[in-house]
Residue frames as a rotation matrix with the C-alpha (Angstrom) as fourth column:
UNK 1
0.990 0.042 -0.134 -15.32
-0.050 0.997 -0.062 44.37
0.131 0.069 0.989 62.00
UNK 2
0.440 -0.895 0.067 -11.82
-0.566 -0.219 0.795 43.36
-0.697 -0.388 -0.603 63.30
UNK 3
0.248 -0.502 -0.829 -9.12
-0.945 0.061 -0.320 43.02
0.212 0.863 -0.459 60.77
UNK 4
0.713 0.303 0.632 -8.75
-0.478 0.869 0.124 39.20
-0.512 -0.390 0.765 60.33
UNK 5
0.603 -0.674 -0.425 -5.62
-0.493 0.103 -0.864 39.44
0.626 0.731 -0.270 57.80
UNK 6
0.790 -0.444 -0.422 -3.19
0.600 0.702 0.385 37.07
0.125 -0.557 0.821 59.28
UNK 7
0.840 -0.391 -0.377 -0.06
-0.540 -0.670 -0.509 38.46
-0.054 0.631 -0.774 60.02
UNK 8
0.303 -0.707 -0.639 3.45
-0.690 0.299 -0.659 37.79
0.657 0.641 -0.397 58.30
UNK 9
0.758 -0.358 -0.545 5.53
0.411 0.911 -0.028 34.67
0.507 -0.203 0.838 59.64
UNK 10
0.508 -0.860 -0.054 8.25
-0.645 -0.421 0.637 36.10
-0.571 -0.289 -0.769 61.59
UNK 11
0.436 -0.898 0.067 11.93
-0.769 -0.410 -0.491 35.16
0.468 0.163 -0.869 60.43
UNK 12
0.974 0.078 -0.213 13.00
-0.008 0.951 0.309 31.82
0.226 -0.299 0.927 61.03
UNK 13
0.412 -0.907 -0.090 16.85
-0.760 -0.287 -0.583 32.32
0.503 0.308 -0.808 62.04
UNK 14
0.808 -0.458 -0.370 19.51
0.441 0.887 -0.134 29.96
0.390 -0.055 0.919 62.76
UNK 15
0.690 -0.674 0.264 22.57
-0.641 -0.401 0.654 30.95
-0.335 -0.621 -0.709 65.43
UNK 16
0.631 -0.758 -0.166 26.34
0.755 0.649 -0.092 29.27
0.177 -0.067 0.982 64.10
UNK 17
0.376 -0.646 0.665 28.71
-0.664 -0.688 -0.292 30.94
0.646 -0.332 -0.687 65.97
UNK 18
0.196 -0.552 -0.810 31.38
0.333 0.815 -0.475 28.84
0.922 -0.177 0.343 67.98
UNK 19
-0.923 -0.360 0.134 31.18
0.046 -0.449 -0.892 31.43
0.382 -0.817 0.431 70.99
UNK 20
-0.555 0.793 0.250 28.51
0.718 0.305 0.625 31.25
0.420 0.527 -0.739 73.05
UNK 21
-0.429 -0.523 -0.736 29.09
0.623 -0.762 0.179 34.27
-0.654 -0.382 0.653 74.53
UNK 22
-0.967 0.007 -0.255 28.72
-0.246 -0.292 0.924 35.94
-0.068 0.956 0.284 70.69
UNK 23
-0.570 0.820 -0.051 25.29
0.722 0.529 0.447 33.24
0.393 0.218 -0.893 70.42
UNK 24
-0.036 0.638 -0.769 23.55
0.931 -0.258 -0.258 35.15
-0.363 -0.726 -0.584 73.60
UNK 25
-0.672 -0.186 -0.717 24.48
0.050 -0.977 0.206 38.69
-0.739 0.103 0.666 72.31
UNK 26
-0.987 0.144 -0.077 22.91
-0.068 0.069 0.995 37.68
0.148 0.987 -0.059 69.28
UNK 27
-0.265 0.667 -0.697 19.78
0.901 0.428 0.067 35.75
0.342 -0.611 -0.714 70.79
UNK 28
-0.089 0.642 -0.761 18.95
0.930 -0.220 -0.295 38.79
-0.357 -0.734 -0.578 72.95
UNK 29
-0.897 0.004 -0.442 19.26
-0.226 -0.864 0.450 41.61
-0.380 0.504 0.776 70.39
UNK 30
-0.799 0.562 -0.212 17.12
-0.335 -0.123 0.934 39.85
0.499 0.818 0.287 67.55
UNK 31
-0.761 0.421 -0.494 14.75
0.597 0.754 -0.276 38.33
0.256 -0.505 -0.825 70.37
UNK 32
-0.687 0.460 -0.563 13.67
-0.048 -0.802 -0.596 41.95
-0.725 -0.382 0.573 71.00
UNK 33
-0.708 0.527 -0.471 12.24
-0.663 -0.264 0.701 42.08
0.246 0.808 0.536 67.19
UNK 34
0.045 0.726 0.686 8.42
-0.305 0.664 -0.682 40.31
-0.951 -0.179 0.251 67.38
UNK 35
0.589 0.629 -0.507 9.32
-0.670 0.029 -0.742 39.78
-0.452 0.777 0.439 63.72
UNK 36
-0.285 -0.866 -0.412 12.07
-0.771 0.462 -0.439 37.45
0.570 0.192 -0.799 64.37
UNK 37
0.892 0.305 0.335 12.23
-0.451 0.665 0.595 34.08
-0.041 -0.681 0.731 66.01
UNK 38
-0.128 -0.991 -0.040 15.52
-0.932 0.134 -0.335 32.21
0.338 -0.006 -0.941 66.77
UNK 39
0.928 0.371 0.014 14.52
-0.368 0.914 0.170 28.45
0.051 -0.163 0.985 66.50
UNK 40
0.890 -0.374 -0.261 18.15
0.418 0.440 0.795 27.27
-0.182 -0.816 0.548 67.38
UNK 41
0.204 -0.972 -0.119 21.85
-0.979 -0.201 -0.040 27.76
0.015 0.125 -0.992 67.56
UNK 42
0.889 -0.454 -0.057 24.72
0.358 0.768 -0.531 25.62
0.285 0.452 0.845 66.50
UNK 43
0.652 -0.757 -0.032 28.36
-0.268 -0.269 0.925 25.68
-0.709 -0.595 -0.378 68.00
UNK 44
-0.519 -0.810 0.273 30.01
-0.189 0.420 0.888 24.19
-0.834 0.409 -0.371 64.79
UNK 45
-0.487 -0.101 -0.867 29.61
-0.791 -0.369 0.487 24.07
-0.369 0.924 0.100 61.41
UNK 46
-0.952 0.033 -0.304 28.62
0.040 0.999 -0.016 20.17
0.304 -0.027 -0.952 61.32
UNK 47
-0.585 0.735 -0.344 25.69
0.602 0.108 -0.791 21.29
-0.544 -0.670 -0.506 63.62
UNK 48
-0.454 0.032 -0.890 25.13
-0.280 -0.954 0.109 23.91
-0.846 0.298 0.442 61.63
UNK 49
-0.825 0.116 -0.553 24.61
-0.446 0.467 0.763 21.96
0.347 0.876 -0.334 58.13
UNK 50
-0.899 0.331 -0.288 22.58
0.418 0.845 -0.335 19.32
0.132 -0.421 -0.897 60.51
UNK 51
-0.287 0.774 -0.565 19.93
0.480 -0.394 -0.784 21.88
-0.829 -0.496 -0.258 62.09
UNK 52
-0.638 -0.018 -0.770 19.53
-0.483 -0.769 0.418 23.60
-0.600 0.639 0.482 58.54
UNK 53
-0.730 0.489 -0.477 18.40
-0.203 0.511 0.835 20.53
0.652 0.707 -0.274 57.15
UNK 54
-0.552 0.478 -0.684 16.21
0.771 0.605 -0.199 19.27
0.318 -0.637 -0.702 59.84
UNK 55
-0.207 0.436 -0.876 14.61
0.582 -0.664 -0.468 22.96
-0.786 -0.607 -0.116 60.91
UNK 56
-0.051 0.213 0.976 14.64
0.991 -0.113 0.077 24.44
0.127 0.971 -0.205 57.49
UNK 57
0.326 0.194 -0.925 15.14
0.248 -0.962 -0.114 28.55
-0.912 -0.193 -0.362 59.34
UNK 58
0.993 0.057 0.108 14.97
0.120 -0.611 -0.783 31.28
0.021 0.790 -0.613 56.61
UNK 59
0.768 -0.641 -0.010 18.22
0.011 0.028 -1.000 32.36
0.641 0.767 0.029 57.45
UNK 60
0.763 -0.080 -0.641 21.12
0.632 0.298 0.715 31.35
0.134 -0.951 0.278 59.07
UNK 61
0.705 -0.699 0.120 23.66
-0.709 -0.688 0.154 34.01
-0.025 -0.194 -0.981 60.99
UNK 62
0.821 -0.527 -0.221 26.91
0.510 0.850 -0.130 31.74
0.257 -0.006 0.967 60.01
UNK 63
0.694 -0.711 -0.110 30.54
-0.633 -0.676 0.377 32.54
-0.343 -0.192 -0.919 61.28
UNK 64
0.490 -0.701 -0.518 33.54
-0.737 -0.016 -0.676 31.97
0.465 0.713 -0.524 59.46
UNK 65
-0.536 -0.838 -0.101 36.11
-0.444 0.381 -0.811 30.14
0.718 -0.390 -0.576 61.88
UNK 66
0.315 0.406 0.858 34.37
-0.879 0.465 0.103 26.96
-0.357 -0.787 0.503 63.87
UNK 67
-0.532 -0.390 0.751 35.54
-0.557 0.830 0.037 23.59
-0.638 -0.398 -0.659 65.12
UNK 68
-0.196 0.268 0.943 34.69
0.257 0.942 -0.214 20.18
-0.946 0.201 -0.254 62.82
UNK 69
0.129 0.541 0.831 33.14
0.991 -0.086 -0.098 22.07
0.018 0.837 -0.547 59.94
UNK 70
-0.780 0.026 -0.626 34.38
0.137 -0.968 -0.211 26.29
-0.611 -0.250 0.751 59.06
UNK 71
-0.373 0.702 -0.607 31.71
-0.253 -0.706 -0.661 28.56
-0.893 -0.093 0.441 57.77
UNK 72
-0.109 0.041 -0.993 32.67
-0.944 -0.317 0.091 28.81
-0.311 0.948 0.073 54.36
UNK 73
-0.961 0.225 -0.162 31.99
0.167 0.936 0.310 24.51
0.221 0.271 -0.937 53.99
UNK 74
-0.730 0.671 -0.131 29.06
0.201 0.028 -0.979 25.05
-0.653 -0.741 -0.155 55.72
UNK 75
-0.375 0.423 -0.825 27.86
-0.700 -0.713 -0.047 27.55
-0.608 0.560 0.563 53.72
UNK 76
-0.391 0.220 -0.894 28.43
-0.791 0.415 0.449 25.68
0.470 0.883 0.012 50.09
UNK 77
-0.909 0.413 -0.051 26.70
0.405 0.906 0.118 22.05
0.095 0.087 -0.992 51.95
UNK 78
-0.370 0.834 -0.410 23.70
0.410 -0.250 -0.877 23.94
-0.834 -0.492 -0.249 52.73
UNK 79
0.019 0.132 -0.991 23.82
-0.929 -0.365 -0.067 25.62
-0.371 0.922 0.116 48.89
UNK 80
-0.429 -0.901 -0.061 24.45
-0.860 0.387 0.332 22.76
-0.275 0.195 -0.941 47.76
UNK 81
-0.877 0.424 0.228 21.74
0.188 0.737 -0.649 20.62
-0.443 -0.526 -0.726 49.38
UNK 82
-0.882 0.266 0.388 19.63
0.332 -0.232 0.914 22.83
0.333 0.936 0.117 47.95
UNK 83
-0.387 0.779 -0.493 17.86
0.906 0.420 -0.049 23.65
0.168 -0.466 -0.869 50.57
UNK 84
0.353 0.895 0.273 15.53
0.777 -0.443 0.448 26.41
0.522 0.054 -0.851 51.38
UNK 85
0.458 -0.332 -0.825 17.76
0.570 -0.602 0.559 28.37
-0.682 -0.726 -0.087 53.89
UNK 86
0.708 -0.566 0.423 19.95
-0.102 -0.675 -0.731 31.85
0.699 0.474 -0.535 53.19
UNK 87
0.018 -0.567 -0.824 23.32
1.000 -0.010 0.029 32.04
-0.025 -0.824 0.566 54.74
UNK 88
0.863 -0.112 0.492 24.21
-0.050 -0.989 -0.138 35.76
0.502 0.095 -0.860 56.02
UNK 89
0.102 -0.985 -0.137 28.16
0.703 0.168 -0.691 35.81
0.704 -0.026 0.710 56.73
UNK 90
0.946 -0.128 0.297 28.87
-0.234 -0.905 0.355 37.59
0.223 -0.405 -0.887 59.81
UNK 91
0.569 -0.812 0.128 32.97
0.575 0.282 -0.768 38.60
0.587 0.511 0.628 59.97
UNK 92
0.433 -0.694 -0.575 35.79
-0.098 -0.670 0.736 40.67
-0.896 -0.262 -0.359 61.95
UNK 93
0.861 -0.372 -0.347 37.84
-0.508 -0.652 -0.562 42.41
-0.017 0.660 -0.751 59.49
UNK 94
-0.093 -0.996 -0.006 40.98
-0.970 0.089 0.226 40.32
-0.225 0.027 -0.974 60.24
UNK 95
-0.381 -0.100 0.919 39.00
-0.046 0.995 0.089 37.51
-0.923 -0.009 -0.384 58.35
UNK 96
-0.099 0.553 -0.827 38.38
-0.563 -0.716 -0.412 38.62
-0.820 0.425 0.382 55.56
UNK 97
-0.838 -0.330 -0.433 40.19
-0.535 0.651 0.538 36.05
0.104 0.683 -0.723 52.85
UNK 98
-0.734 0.569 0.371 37.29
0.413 0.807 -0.422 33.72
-0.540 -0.156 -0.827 54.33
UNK 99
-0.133 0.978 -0.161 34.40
0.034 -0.158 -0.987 35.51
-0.990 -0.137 -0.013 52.63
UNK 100
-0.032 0.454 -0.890 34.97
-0.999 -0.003 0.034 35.62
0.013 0.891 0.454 49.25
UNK 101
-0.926 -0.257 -0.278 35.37
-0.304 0.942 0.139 32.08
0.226 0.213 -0.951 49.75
UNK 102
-0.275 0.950 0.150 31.78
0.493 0.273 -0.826 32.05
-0.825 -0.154 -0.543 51.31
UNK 103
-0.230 0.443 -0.866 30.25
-0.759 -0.639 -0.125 34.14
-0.609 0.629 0.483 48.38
UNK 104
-0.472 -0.213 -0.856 31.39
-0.841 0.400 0.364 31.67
0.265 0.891 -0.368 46.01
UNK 105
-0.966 0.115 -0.232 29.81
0.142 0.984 -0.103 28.71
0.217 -0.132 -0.967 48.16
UNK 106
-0.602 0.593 0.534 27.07
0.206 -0.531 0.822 31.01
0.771 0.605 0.198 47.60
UNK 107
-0.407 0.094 -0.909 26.31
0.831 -0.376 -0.411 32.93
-0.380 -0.922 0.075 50.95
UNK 108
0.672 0.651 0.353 23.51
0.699 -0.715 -0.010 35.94
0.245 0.253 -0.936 50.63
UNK 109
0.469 -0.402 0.786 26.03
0.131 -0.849 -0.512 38.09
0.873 0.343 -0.346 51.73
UNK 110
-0.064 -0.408 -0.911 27.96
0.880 0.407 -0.245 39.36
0.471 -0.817 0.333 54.74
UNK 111
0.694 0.177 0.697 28.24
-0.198 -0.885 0.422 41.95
0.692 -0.431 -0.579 57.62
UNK 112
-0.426 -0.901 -0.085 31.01
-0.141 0.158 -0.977 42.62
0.894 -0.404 -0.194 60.07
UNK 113
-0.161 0.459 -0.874 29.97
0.835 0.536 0.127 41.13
0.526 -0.709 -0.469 63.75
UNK 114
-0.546 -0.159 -0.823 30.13
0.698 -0.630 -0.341 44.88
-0.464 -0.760 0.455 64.79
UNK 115
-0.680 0.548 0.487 26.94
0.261 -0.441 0.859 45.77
0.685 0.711 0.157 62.63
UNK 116
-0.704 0.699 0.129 24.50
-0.614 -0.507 -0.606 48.09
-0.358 -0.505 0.785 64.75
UNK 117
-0.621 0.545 0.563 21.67
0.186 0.800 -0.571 46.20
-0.761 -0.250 -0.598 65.48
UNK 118
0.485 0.778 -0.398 18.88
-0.199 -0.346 -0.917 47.92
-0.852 0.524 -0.013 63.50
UNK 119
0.415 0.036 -0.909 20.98
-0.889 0.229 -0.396 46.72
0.193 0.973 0.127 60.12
UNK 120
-0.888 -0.002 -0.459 21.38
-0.185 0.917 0.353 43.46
0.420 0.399 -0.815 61.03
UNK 121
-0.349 0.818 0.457 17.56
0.127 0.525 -0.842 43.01
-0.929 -0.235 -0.287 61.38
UNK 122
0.336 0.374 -0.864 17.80
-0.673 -0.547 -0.498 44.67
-0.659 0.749 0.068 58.26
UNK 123
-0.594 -0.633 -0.497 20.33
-0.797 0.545 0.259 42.34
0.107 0.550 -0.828 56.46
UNK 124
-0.831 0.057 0.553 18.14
-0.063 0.978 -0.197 39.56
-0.552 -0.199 -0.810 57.89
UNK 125
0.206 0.949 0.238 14.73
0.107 0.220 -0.970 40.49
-0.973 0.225 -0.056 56.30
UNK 126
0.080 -0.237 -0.968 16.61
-0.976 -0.217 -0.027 41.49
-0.204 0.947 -0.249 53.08
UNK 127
-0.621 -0.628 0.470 17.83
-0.676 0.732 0.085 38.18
-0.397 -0.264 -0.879 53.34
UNK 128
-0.663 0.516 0.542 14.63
-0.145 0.622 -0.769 36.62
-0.734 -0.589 -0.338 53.65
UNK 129
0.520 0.779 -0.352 12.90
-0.249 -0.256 -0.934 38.20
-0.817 0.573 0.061 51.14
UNK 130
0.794 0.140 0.592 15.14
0.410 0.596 -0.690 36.72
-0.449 0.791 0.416 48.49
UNK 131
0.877 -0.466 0.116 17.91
-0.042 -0.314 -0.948 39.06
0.478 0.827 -0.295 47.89
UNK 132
0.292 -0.777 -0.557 21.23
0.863 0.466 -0.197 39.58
0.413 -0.423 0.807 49.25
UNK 133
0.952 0.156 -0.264 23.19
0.306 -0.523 0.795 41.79
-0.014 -0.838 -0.546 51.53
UNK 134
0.017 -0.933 0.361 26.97
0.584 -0.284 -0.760 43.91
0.811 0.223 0.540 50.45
UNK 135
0.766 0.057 -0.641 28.57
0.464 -0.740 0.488 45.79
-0.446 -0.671 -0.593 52.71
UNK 136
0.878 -0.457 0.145 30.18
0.005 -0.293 -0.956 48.31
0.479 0.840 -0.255 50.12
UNK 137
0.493 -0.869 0.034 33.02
-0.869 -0.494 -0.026 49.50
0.039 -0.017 -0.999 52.70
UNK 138
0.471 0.225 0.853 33.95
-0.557 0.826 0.090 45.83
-0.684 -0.517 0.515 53.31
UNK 139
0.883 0.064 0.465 33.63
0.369 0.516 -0.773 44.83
-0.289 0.854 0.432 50.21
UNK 140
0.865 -0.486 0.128 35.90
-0.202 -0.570 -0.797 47.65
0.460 0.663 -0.591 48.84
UNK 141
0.194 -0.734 0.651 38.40
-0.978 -0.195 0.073 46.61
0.074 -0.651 -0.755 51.57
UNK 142
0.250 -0.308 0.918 38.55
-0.140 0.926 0.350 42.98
-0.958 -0.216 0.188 50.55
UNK 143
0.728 -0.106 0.677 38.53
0.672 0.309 -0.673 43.24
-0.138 0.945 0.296 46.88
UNK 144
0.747 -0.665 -0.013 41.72
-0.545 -0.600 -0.586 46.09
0.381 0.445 -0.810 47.40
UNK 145
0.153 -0.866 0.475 43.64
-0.802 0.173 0.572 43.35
-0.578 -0.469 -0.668 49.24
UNK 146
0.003 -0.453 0.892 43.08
0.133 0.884 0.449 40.79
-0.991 0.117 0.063 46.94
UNK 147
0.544 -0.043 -0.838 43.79
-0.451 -0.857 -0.249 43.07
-0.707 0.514 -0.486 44.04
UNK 148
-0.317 -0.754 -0.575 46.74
-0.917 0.089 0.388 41.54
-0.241 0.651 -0.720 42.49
UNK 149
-0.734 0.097 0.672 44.54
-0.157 0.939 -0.307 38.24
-0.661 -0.331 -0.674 42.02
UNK 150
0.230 0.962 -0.149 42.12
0.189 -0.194 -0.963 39.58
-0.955 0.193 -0.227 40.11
UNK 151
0.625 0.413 0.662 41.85
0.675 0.139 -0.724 39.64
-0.392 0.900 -0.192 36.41
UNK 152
-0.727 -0.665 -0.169 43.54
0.446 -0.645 0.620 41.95
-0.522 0.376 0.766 34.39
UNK 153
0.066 0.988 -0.141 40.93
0.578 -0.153 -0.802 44.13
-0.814 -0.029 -0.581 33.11
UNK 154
-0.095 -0.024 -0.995 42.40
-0.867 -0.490 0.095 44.84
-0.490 0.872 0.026 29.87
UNK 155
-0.813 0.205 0.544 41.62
0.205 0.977 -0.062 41.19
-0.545 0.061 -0.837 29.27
UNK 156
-0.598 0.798 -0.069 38.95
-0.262 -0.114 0.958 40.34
0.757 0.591 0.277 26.88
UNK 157
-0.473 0.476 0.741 35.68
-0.816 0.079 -0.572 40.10
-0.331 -0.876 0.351 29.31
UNK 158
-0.419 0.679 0.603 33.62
0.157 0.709 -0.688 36.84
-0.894 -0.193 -0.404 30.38
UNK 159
-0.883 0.353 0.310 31.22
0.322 -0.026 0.947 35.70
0.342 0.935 -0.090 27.39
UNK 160
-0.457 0.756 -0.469 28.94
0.871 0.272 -0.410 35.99
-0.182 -0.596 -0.782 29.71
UNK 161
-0.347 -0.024 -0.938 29.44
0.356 -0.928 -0.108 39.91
-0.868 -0.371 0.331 30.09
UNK 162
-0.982 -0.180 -0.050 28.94
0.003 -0.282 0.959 40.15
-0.187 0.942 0.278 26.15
UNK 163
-0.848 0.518 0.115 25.26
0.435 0.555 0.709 39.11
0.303 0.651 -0.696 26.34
UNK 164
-0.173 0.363 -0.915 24.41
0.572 -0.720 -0.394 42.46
-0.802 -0.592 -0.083 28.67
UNK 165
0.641 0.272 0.718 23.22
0.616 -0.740 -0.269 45.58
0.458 0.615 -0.642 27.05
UNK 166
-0.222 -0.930 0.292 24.66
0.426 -0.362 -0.829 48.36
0.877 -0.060 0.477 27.62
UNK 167
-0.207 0.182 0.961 22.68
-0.792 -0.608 -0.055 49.85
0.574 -0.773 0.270 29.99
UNK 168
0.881 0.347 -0.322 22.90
-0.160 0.859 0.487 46.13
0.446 -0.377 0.812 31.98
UNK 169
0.049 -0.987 -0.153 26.51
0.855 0.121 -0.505 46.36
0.517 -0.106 0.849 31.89
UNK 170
-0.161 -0.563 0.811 25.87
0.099 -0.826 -0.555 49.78
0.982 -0.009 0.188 33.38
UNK 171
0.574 0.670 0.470 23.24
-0.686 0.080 0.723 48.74
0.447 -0.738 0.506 35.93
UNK 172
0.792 -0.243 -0.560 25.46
0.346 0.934 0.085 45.93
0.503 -0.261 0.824 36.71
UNK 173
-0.512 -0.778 0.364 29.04
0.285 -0.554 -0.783 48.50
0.810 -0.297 0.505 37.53
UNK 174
-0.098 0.907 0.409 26.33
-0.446 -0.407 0.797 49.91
0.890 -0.105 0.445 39.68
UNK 175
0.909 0.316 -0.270 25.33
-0.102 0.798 0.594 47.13
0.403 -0.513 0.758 41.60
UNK 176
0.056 -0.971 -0.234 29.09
0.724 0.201 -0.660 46.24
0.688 -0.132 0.714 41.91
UNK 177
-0.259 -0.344 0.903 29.13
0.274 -0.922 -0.273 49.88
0.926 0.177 0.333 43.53
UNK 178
-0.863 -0.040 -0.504 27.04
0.406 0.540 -0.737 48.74
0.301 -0.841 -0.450 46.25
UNK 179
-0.901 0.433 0.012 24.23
-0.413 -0.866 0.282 50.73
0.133 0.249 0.959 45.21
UNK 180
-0.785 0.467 0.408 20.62
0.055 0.708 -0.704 50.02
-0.617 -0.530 -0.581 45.82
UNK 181
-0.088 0.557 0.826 17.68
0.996 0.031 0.085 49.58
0.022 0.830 -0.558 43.12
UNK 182
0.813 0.544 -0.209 16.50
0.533 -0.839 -0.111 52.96
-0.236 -0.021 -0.972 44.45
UNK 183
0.461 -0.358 -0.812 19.96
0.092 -0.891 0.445 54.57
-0.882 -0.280 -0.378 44.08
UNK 184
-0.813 -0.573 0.102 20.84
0.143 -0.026 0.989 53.59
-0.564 0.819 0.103 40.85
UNK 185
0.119 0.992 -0.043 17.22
0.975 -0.125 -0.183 54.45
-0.187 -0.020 -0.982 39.92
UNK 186
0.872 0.204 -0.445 18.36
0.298 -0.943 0.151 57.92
-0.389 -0.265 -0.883 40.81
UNK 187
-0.213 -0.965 -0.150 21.41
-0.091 -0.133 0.987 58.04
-0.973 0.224 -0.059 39.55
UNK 188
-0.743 -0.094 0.662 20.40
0.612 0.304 0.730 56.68
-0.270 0.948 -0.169 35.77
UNK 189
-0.543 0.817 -0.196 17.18
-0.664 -0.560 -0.496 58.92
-0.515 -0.139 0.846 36.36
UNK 190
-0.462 0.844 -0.272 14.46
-0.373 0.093 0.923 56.12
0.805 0.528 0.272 35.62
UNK 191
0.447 0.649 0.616 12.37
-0.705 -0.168 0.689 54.07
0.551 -0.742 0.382 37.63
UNK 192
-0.208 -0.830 0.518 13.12
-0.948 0.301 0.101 52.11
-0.240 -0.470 -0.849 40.46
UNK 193
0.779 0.411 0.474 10.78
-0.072 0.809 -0.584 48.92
-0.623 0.421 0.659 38.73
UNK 194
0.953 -0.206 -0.223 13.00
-0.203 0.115 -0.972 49.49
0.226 0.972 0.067 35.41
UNK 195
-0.205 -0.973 0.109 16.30
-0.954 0.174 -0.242 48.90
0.217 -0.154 -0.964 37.30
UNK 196
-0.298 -0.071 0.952 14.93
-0.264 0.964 -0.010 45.34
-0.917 -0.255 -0.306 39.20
UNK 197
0.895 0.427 0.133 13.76
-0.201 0.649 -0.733 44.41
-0.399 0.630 0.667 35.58
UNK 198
0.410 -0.868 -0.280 17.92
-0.716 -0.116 -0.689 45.33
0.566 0.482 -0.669 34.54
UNK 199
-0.356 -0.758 0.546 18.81
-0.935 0.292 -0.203 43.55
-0.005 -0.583 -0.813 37.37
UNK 200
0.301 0.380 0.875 16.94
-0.426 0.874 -0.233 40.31
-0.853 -0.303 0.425 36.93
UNK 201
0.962 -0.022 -0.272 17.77
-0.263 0.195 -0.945 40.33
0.074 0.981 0.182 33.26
UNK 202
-0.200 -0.968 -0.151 21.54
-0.691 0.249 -0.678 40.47
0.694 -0.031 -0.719 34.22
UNK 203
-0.257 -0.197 0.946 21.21
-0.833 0.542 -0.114 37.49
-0.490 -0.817 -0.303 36.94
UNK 204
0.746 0.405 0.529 19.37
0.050 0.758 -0.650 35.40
-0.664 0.511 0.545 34.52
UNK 205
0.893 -0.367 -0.260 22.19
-0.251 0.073 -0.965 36.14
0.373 0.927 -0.027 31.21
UNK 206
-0.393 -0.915 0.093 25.15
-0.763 0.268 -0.589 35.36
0.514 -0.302 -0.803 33.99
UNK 207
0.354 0.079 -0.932 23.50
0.512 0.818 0.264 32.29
0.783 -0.570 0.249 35.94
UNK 208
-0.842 -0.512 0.169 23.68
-0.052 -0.235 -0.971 34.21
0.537 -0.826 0.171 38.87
UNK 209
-0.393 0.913 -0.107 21.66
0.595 0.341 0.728 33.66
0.701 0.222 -0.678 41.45
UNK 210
0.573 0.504 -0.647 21.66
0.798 -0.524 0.298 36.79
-0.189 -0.686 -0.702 43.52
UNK 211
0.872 -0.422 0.248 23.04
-0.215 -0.785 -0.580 40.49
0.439 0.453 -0.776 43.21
UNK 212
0.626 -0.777 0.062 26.09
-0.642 -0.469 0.606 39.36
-0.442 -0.419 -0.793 45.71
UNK 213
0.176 -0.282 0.943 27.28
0.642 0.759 0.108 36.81
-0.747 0.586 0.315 42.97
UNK 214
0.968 0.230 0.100 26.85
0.250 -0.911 -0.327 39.69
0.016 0.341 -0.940 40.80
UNK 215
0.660 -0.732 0.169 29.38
-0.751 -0.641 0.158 42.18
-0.008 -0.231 -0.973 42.36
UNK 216
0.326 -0.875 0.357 32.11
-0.392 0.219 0.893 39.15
-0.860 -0.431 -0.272 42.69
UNK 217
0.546 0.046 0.836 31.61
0.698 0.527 -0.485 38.49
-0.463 0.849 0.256 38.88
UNK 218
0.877 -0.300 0.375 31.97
-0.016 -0.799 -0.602 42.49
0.480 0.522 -0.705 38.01
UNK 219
0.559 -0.813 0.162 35.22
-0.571 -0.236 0.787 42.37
-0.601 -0.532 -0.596 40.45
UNK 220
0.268 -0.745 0.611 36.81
0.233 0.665 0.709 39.38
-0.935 -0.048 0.352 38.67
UNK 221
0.582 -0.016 0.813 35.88
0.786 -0.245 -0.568 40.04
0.208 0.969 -0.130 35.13
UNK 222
-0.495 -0.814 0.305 37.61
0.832 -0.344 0.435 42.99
-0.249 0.469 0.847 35.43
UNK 223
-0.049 0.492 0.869 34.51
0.631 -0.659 0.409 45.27
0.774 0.569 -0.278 34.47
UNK 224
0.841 0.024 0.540 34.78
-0.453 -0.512 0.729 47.20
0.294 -0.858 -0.420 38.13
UNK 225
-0.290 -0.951 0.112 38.40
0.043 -0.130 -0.991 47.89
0.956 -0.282 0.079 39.64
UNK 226
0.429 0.466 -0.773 38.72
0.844 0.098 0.528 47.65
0.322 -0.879 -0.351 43.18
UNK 227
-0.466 -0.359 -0.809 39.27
0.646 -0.763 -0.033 51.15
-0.605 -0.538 0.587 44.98
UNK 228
-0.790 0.065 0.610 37.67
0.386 -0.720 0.576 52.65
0.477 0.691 0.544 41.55
């Protein structure tokens, strides 16, 4: 009898990218995947917000620097709205200042526009599936320039941070580390189930609502040093 299991939805994705040059490159990489679909593109931020609400794609590929409306607004109306969509920041290194500003307006995460394909189909289904996307070297290169901004970390920590266990507060440095369930799994030596249960517990006791909210909490607080 032939196997009548539907399969999975593909990947609803959204193109904002103010080149369209950048739009097509994009378009004819993830076009290859049968597990993607690219239901439209957007040339500006404004359009961008507009087609999010009206098309509802899983997630959208947003850039930083565009005409009427930049990313990092974008981003937070679309968080904001509350709608259904993920944003995934994509960045050149000589924009960096813009992304923690998207984090905070609560982008899933980011990647640099010169990610090898095969991980940004990867970043997109992570994406999709509810969680979020760090790039550690990135990261570690934006949180050492904006070092002197950052907390003193002999500071008492966040109340927030008080209401971790320890081994939350460790899973959490971790995370911060850019580590994945499975590698901090291996690293603490338990399972990888017993880390996502650490890690949901710590997203729920900080009102976070994903692991890359997370890592910019452990950076400010102070409980993870950048370069450490």
């Amino acid at each position: 009898m032939a196997d009548r299991t539907a399969p999975a939805r593909p990947v609803r994705i959204l193109l904002a990218d103010d080149q369209p040059l950048l739009r097509t490159g994009f378009r004819m990489v993830l076009g290859a995947e049968p597990d993607l679909d690219i239901v439209a593109e957007a040339g500006d931020g404004v359009e961008a917000v507009e087609l999010s609400r009206r098309l509802l794609p899983d997630v959208v590929l947003m850039d930083i620097r565009m005409p009427r409306m930049d990313g990092v607004s974008a981003t937070r109306a679309i968080v904001d709205a509350r709608l259904p969509v993920r944003v995934l920041i994509l960045t050149t290194f000589d924009l960096d200042e813009y992304v923690v500003g998207a984090l905070r307006a609560g982008a899933s995460g980011f990647l640099a526009k010169d990610v090898p394909a095969e991980d940004l189909v990867t970043a997109i289904h992570t994406v999709a599936g509810g969680d979020a996307v760090v790039a550690p070297r990135i990261l570690r290169r934006l949180l050492d320039r904006f070092a002197d901004v950052l907390p003193d970390p002999t500071a008492s920590p966040p109340k927030g941070l008080s209401a971790l266990t320890d081994r939350e507060r460790e899973v959490l440095v971790q995370v911060a580390r850019g580590l994945s369930n499975a590698e901090i799994a291996r690293a603490l030596s338990v399972s990888e189930t017993t880390i996502k249960t650490h890690v949901g517990h710590v997203l729920t006791k900080l009102g976070l609502r994903d692991r890359v909210q997370a890592v910019v909490l452990a950076y400010e607080s102070g409980l993870v040093r950048p370069g450490a």
